[in-house]
C-alpha positions as CSV (number, residue, x, y, z in Angstrom):
1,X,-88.3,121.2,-152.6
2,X,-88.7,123.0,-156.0
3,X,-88.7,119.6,-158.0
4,X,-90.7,118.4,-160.5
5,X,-91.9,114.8,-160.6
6,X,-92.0,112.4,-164.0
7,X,-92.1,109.3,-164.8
8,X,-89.6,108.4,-167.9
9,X,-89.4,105.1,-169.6
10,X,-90.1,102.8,-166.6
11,X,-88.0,105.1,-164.5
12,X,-89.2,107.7,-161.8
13,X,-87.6,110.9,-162.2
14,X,-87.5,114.3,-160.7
15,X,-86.4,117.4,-162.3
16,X,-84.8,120.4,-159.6
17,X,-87.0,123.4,-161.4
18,X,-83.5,125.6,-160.3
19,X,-80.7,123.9,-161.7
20,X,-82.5,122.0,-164.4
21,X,-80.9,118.8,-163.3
22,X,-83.0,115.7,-163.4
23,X,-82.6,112.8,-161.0
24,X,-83.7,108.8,-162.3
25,X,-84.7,106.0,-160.3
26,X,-86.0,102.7,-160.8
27,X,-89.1,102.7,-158.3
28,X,-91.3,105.6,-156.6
29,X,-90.2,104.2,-153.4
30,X,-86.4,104.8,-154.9
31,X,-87.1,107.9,-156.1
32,X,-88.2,109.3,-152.9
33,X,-85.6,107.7,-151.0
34,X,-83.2,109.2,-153.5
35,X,-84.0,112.5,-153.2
36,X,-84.3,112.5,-149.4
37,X,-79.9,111.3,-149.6
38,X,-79.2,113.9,-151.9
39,X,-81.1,116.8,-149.9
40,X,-79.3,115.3,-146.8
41,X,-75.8,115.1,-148.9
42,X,-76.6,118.6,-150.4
43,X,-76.1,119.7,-146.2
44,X,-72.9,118.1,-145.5
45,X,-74.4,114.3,-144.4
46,X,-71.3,112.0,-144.9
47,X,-72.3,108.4,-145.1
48,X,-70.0,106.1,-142.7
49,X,-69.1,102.3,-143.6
50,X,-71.4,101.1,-140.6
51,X,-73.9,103.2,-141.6
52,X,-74.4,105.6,-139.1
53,X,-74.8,109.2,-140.3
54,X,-72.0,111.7,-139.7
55,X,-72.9,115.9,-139.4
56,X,-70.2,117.6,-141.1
57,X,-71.8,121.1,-140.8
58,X,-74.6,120.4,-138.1
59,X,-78.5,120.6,-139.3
């Protein structure tokens, strides 16, 4: 992924080198699970009230 990591304040952050946009979380461990639901939200992932994932598009 063409992001660039950062830490700001006491905040983790990653910067998408393409769009400029820059993504915040509180942890490294949040941070990393942050990015991996919006790379899986950026390909159609729909998240379900039980918490099972739903393919909109297919992988």
């Amino acid at each position: 992924m063409p992001y660039r990591k950062f830490r700001r304040g006491g905040k983790y952050c990653m910067q998408n080198k393409e769009t400029g946009k820059t993504y915040c979380y509180t942890s490294a461990a949040a941070r990393i699970k942050g990015m991996k639901m919006h790379e899986a939200f950026k390909h159609g992932w729909v998240p379900t009230r039980l918490g099972s994932a739903i393919w909109k598009k297919g992988v």
